[in-house]
N, C-alpha and C positions, 0 to 999 in steps of 0.2 A: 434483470434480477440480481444479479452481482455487479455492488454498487462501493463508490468512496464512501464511505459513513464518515466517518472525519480525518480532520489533518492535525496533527499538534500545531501551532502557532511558534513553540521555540524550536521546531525541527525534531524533535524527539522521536516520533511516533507518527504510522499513517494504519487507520484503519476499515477493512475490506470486510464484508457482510455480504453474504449469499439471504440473497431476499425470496429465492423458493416459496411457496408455501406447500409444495408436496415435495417428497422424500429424492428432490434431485440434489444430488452432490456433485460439486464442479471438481473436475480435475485441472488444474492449474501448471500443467507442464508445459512449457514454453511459453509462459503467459508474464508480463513485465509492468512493473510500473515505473512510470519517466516522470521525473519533477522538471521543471521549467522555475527559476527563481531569476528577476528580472531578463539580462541581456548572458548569463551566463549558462555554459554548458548541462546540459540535462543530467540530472541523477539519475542513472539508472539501474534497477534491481531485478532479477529472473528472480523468481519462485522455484524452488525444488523441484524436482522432474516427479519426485512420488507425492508433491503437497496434494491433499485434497479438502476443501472446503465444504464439509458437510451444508445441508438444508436446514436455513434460519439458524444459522453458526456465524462467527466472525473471529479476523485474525484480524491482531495488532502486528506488527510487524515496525520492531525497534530498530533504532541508528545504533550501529555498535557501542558512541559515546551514551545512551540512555540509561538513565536507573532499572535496573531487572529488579528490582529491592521486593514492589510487592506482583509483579506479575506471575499469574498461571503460566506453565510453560505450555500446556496445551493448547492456549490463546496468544500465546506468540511467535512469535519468527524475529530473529536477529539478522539483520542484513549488515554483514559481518564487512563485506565492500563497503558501505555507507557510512562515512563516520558521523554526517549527522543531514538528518534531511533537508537542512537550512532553512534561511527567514531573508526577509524580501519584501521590496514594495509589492514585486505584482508573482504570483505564484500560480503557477498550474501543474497540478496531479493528475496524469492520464492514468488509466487501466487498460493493457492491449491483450488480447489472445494470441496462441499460436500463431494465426494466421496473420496477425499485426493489426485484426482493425480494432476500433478503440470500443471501449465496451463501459468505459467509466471516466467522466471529467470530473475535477474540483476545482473552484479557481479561488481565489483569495487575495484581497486589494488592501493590504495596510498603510496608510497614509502618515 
């Protein structure tokens, strides 16, 4: 139910959607997402210890280089570590929980 909904393509932006359909809300503390862009080291992002991702909700969550120009702040997160998600021939976006197992893939192949 807590899923990748999309990836920016210029590294901007990756966004997390609680697919719920009843009134659960995930708490997201200790929960990470890792980018994998070809043969180079993982980007990677912890969530807030107090985020939590209401039901049938979603968070953007910007590369600190992003435009914030027209974003909700309610619908975003700036991962102020990240200066930018990057771009890549072969790219993978995991979602991990606390407990490290993976909860969400995205992969993406630009030729």
């Amino acid at each position: 139910p807590i899923a990748i909904d999309q990836v920016d393509p210029q590294g901007n932006f990756i966004v997390i959607e609680n697919r719920y359909l009843t009134d659960k809300d995930q708490h997201l503390k200790g929960w990470t997402l890792r980018r994998k862009i070809d043969s180079k080291d993982d980007i990677v992002y912890k969530f807030p210890d107090n985020f939590v991702l209401k039901s049938r909700s979603r968070i953007r969550i910007l590369s600190r280089n992003a435009s914030k120009g027209s974003i909700n702040e309610k619908e975003a997160l700036v991962a102020e570590g990240v200066q930018t998600w990057g771009t890549g021939t072969y790219m993978v976006t995991r979602l991990f929980d606390a407990n490290g197992d993976e909860k969400a893939l995205f992969s993406q192949i630009f030729q």
